[in-house]
N, C-alpha and C positions, 0 to 999 in steps of 0.2 A: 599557586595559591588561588583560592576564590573568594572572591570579593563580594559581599553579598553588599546589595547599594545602601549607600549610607543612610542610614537612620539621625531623627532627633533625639539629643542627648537625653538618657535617662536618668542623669544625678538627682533628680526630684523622685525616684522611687521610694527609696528609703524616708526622706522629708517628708512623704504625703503616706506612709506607711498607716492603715489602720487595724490595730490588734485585736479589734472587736470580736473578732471571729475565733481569732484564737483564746483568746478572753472565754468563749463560750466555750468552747472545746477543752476548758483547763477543769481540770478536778485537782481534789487533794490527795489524789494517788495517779493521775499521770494525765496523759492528753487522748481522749475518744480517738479510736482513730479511724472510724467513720459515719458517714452523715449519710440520712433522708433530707434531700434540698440541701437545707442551711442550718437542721436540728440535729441532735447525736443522736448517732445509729445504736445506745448503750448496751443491744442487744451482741455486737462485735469486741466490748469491750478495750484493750486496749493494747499496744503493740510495743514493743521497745525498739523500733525502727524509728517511727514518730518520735519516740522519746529520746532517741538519741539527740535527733534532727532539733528537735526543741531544746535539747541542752544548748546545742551548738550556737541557735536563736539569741535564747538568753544570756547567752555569754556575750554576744557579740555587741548586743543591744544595753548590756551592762557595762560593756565599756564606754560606749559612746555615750553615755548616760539618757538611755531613750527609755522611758516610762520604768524607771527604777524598781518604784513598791510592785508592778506584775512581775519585772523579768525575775526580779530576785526572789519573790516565789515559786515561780516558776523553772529557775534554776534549781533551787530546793529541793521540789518537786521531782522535778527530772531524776538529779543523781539521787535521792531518795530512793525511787524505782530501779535505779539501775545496782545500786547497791543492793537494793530485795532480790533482785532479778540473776545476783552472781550467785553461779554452782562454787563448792569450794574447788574443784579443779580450774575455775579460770574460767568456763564457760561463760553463756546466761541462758536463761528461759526469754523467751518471745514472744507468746501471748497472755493476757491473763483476762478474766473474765471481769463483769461491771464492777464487783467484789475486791478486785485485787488479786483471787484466787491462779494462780500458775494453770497453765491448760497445757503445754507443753511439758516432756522431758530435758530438751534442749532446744536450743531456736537452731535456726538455720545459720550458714556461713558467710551471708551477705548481713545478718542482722549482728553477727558478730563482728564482724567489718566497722559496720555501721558504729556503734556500740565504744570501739574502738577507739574511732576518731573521732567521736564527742568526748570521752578521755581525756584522748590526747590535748584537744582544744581549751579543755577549762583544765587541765591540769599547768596548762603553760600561761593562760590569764589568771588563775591562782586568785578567785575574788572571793568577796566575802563567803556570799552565798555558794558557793562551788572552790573551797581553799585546794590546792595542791594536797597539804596536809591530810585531807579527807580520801582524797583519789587513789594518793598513790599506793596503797594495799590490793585495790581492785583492779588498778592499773600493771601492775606487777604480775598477778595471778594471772589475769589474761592471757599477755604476754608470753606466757608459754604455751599458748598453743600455737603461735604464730605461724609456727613451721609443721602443723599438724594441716593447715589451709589450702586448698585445692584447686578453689575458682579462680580464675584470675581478674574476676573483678572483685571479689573479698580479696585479693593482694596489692589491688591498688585502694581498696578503702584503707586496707593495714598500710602501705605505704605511704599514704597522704599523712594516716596517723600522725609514723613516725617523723615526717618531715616536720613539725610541731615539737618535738621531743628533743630531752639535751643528748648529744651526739653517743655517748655511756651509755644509751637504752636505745640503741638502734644498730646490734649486732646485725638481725636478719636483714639490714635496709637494701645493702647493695645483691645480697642473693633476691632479694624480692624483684628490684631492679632487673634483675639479669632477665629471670623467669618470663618478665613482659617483655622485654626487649626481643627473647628468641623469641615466643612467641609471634612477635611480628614479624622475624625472618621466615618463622616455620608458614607465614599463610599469604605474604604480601606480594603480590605481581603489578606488571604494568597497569593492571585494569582495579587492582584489590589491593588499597592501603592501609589492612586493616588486621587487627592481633586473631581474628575467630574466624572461624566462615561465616558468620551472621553478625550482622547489628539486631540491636535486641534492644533493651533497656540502660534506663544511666549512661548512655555512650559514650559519653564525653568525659566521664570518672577515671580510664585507666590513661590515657594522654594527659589528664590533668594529674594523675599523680606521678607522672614519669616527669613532669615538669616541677612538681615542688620537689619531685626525690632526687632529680638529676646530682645535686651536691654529694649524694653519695655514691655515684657515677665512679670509675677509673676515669672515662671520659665524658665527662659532661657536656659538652660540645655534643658528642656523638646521640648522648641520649636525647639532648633537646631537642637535636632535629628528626630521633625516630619518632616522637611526639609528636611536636608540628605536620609530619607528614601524615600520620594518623587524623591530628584535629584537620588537617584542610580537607583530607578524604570529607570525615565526616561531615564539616562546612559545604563540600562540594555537592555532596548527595544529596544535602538536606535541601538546597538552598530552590527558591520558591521566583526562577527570575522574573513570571505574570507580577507578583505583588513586591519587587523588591525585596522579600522579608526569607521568610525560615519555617519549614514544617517540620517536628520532630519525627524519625519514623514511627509508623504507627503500630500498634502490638498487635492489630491484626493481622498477619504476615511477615510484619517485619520486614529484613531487606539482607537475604540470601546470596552468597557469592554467585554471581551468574544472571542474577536478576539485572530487569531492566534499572527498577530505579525502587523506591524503598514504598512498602504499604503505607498508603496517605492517611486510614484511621484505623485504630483509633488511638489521636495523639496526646501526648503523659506532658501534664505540666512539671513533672520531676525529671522529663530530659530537656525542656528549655533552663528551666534552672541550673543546670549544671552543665550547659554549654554554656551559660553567662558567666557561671564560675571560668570554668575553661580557659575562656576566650579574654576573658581579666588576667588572668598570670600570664597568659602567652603574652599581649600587651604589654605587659610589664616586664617582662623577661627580656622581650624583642625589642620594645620600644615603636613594634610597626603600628599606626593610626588603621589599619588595615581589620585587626583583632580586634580595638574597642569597637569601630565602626558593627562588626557580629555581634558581638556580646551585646549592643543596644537594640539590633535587631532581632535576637531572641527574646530579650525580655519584652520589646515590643508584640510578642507574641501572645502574651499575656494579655496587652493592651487592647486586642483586636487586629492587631497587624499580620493575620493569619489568612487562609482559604476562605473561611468564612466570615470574615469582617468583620467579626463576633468578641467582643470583650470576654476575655477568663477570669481577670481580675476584678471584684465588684469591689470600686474603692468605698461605695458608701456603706458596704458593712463590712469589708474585709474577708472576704471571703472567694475562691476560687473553685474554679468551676472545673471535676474530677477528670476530664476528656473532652476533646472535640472526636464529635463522631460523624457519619456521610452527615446525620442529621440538624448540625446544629450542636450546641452543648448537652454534655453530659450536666446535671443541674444538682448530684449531691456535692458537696462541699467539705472530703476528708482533709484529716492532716495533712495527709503527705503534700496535699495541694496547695495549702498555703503556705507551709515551712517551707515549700521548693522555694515558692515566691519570692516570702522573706530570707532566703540565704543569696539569691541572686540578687534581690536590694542591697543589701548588704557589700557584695561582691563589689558591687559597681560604685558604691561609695570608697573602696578602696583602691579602687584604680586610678 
């Protein structure tokens, strides 16, 4: 295991959370999902990746009862879209214009994924504003195409899904399971802990979901630890020993089996985020101080605790900043960038 050096706790993430941003970026048909600086890009219109990602938000932040009268419109909102958004096959579309208008025939298999497991999540908080009752038509139809799915990070989105899900709607769970597991036999040597020949994006999404799926495991012991081996790989490569902290790899190059070490930019506040998910379940699974100890040092990343010294997160208007590049930030200020934010707040208040 690698140990990236302890961090100050983050449980004041979420406390000091400010929705301003998102606030701006909400309409009454979904969430912009990108920005010039800190204003909406409306010429990009809107994505149901975001919109999932903002279900997921609202839900979260409706439980805990944090700024009630937005999230609950903003849950509305969301599955509004995603219900516009379902083909009657079970699909959805993925982009639409300022309008609302469909720009797609179907979205992609990650947006499916996605899409998915904001579903699954307010189908099992069942709240006002997002009841079960409403979901489960759209969630059913989906559902069949489960095993039409190819990528195997749209099989760990589908499997986070289903770990959310009553145990009755989760025939595909342990074939999904299985798929990442060889996966990892098929690519993993002394030097390469890892399910692909490349790290790429979301890294941290298919070890986090072999970790909530593991219960549908024959052995779950066996699955946890192909996880774990996976998330410490990726902890191992990322980790940044000059600053204590964590560089996500960067989507410039990326980080190729053979490579020395992974492309430094340019680095996605959507793969900090979701090693601080990560790095929360293994914590709680394991019980090791070792994993929260990560998980605050990537959200620390956000904080400034990066290469460049550089705040991502602007607490005074809430908003986050799209990349760290050689340069300095990236300075528009999309979705995706701060629903990463807000899901890894989130995260670490459950820990």
């Amino acid at each position: 295991m690698t140990t990236i050096e302890k961090a100050a706790s983050n449980n004041r993430a979420l406390s000091t959370l400010n929705l301003s941003h998102l606030k701006r970026l909400t309409t009454n048909i979904g969430v912009w999902q990108h920005c010039i600086g800190s204003e909406p890009n409306v010429r990009h219109g809107y994505s149901i990746d975001d919109v999932a990602r903002a279900l997921i938000v609202a839900v979260e932040l409706g439980k805990r009862s944090i700024e009630l009268p937005f999230v609950a419109r903003l849950g509305d909102i969301c599955l509004r879209f995603i219900e516009q958004a379902a083909l009657p096959d079970g699909r959805f579309h993925n982009f639409a214009d300022k309008k609302g208008k469909w720009l797609d025939s179907v979205g992609s298999e990650d947006s499916y994924g996605r899409t998915l497991w904001a579903l699954a999540v307010a189908y099992q908080a069942n709240q006002d504003f997002a009841p079960a009752s409403r979901i489960q038509g759209v969630l059913d139809r989906a559902m069949h195409h489960i095993s039409l799915m190819g990528s195997l990070r749209t099989r760990g989105f589908i499997l986070q899904a289903l770990s959310y899900l009553p145990d009755e709607m989760c025939r595909h769970a342990a074939g999904l399971l299985n798929v990442l597991e060889m996966a990892y036999y098929d690519h993993n040597t002394a030097k390469w802990q890892w399910y692909e020949p490349s790290m790429t994006y979301c890294n941290a999404r298919v070890p986090l979901a072999m970790l909530l799926g593991s219960k549908f495991s024959d052995d779950p012991a066996e699955t946890v630890t192909v996880a774990l081996k996976m998330l410490d790989f990726l902890l191992k490569s990322t980790a940044q020993p000059e600053i204590g902290g964590y560089a996500p790899v960067g989507n410039n190059g990326w980080f190729k089996k053979g490579d020395k070490r992974p492309a430094i930019f340019d680095q996605q506040p959507v793969d900090a985020g979701v090693l601080v998910e990560a790095c929360v379940a293994a914590a709680r699974m394991t019980g090791h101080e070792h994993y929260s100890e990560c998980a605050n040092a990537a959200m620390e990343w956000y904080e400034g605790r990066n290469i460049h010294e550089l705040p991502m997160y602007r607490e005074e208007s809430g908003g986050v900043f799209d990349a760290l590049t050689p340069y300095g930030v990236n300075s528009n200020q999309g979705a995706e960038s701060i629903l990463s934010y807000c899901l890894a707040a989130i995260a670490l208040d459950s820990a």
